[in-house]
C-alpha positions as CSV (number, residue, x, y, z in Angstrom):
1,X,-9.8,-6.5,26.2
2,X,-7.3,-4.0,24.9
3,X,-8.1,-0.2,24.5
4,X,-9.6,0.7,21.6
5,X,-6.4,3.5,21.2
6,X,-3.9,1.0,21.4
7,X,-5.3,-0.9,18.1
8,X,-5.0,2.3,16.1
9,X,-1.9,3.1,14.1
10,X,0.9,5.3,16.0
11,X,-0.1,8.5,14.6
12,X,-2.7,9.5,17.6
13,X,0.0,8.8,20.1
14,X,1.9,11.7,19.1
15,X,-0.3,14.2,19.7
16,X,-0.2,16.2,23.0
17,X,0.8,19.3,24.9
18,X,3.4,21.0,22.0
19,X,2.3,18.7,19.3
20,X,0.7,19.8,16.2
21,X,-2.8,17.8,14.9
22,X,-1.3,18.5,11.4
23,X,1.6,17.4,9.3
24,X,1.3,18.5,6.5
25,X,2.6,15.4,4.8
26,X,-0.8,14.5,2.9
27,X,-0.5,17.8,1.5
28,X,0.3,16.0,-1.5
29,X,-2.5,13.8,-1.8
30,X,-1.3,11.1,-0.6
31,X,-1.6,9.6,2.9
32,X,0.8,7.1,5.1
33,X,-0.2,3.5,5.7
34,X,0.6,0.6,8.7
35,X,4.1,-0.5,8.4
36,X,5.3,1.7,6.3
37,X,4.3,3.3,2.6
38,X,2.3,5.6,1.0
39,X,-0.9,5.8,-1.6
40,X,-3.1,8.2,-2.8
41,X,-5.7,9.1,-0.7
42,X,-8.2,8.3,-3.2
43,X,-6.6,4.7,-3.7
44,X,-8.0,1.9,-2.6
45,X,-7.0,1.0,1.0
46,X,-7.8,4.7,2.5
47,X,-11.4,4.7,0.4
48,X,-12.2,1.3,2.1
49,X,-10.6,2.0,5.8
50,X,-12.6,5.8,5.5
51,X,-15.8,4.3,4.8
52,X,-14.8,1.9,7.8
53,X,-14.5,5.3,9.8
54,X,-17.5,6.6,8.4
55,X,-19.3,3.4,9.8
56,X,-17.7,3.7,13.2
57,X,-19.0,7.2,13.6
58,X,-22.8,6.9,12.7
59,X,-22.6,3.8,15.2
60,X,-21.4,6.3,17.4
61,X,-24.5,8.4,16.7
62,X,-26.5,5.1,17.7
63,X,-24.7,4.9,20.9
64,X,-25.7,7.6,22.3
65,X,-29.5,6.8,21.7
66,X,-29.0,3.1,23.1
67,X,-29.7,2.0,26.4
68,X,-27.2,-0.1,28.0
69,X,-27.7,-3.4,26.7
70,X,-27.7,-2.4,22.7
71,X,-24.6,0.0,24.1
72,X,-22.8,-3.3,25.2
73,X,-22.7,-4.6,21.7
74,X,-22.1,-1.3,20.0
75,X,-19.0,-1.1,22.0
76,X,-17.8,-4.2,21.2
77,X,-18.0,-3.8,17.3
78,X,-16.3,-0.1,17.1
79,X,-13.3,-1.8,19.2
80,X,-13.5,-4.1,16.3
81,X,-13.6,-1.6,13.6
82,X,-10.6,-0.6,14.4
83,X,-8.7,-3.6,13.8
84,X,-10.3,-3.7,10.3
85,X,-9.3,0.2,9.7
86,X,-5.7,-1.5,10.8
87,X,-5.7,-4.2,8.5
88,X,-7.5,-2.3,5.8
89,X,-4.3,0.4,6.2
90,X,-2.1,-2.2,5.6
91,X,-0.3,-2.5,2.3
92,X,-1.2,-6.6,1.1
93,X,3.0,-7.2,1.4
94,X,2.8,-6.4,5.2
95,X,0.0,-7.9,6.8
96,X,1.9,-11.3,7.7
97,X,3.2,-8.8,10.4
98,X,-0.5,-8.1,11.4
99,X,-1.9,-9.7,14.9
100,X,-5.1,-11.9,14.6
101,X,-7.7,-10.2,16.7
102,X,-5.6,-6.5,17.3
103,X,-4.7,-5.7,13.8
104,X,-6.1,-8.6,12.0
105,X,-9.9,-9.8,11.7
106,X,-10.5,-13.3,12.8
107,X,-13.2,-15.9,12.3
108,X,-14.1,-15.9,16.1
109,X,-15.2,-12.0,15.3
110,X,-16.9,-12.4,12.7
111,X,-18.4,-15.5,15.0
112,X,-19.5,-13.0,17.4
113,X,-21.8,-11.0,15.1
114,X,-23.2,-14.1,14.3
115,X,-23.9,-15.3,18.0
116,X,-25.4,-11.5,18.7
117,X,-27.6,-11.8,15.6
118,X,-29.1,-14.9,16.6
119,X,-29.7,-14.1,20.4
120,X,-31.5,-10.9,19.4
121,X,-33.7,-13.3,16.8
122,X,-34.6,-15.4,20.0
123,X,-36.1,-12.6,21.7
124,X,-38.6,-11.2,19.0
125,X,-40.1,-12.0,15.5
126,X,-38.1,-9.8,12.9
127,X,-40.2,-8.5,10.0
128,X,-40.3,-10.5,6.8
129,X,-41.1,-7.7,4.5
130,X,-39.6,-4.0,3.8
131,X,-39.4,-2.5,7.5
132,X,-39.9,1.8,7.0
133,X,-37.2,3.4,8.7
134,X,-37.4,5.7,11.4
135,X,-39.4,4.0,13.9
136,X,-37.9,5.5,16.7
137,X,-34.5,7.8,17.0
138,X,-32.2,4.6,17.8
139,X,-33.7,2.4,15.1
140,X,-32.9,5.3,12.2
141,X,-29.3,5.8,13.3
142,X,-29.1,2.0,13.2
143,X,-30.5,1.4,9.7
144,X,-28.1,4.7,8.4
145,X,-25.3,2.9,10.1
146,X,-26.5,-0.2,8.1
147,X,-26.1,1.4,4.8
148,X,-22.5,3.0,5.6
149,X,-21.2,-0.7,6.9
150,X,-22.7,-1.9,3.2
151,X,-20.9,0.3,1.3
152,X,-17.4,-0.1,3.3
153,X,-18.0,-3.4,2.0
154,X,-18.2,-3.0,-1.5
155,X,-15.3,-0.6,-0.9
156,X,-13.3,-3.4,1.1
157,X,-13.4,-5.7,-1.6
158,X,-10.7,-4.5,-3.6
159,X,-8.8,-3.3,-0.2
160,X,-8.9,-6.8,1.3
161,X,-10.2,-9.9,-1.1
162,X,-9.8,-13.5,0.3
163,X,-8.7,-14.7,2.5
164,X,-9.2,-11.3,4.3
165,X,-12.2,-11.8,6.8
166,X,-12.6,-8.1,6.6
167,X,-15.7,-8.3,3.6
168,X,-17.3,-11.4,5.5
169,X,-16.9,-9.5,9.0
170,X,-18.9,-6.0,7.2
171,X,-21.6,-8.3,5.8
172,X,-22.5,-9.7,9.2
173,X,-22.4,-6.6,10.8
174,X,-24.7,-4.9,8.5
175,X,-26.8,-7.6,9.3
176,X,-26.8,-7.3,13.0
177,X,-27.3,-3.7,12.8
178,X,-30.4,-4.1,10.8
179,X,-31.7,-6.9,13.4
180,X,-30.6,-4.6,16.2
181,X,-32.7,-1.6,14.3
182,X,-36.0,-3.9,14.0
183,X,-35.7,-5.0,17.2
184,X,-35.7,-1.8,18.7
185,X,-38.2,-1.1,17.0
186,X,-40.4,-4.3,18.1
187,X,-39.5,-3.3,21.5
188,X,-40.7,0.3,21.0
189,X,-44.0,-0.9,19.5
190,X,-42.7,1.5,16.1
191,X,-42.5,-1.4,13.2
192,X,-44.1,-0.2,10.5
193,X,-43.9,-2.3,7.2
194,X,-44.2,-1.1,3.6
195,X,-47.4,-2.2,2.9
196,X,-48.8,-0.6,6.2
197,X,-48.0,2.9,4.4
198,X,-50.8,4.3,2.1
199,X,-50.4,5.3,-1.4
200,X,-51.0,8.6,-2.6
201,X,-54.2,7.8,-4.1
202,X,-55.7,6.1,-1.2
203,X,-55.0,9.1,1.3
């Protein structure tokens, strides 16, 4: 599997001993892209590709409340968030010079999520009505990543319509991250559902 760092655009591999963090090129307000170009920051493929970032760093949060085995599949999908922030940071005219799977979302990704979602669905009943967050630590940084990963969707739909696998890939991964959240919280013995909570009036 290749290093997360490689799939990133060149910019982190100048920094170093010497080398300044900043630019000052987006001074501006505008922002360089993949191959060449530059948009406003507030344009469409940085607002979709920054929620993406956003996502990867809440999922980070949930990391480091997983144990091992959720860590495994955490892992996996941040490696693959950074091939959407590389596509997603791609001007439309350039990404024939994108690679499938290192700068390029594929189907056997989005496959994946799919395959992960249905082996955790073997191993528990998942709730069928309104689950309350916060459960446990790792479920609550699981359903906030949820809700990031939803709206980097809407975002991405502009950034990267059909036949960009970028929008399907977001939806399945907010849905593994919700099944991932309930789970945890099956296996924790913390589900509580909606209608478990008591109204004002009946406390």
């Amino acid at each position: 599997m290749a290093s997360p760092c490689r799939l990133a655009p060149a910019r982190p591999a100048r920094y170093g001993p010497g080398v300044k963090v900043y630019t000052k090129k987006g001074d501006d307000g505008t922002t360089g892209l993949f191959f060449g170009g530059r948009v406003p920051k507030d344009s469409e493929l940085p607002t979709a590709y920054g929620s993406v970032d956003e996502a990867a760093a809440v999922i980070g949060l949930a990391r480091a409340h997983a144990d091992a085995e959720l860590d495994r599949v955490l892992v996996a999908v941040l490696r693959d968030l950074w091939v959407l922030m590389a596509e997603l940071a791609t001007l439309p005219e350039n990404r024939a010079k994108l690679e499938p799977g290192t700068t390029a979302v594929t189907q056997a990704m989005v496959d994946r999520l799919e395959q992960e979602i249905d082996a955790l669905d073997e191993r528990f009943d998942p709730p069928t009505e309104f689950a309350v967050p916060g459960g446990n630590v790792t479920s609550a940084w699981l359903d906030l990543a949820r809700t990031v990963v939803r709206r980097a969707e809407r975002h991405a739909l502009a950034a990267a319509p059909s036949p960009s696998l970028v929008v399907p890939y977001l939806n399945r991964l907010s849905d593994l991250l919700w099944t991932m959240a309930r789970f945890e919280d099956a296996r924790e013995g913390s589900t509580l559902r909606v209608r478990d909570v008591a109204s004002p009036d009946e406390r």
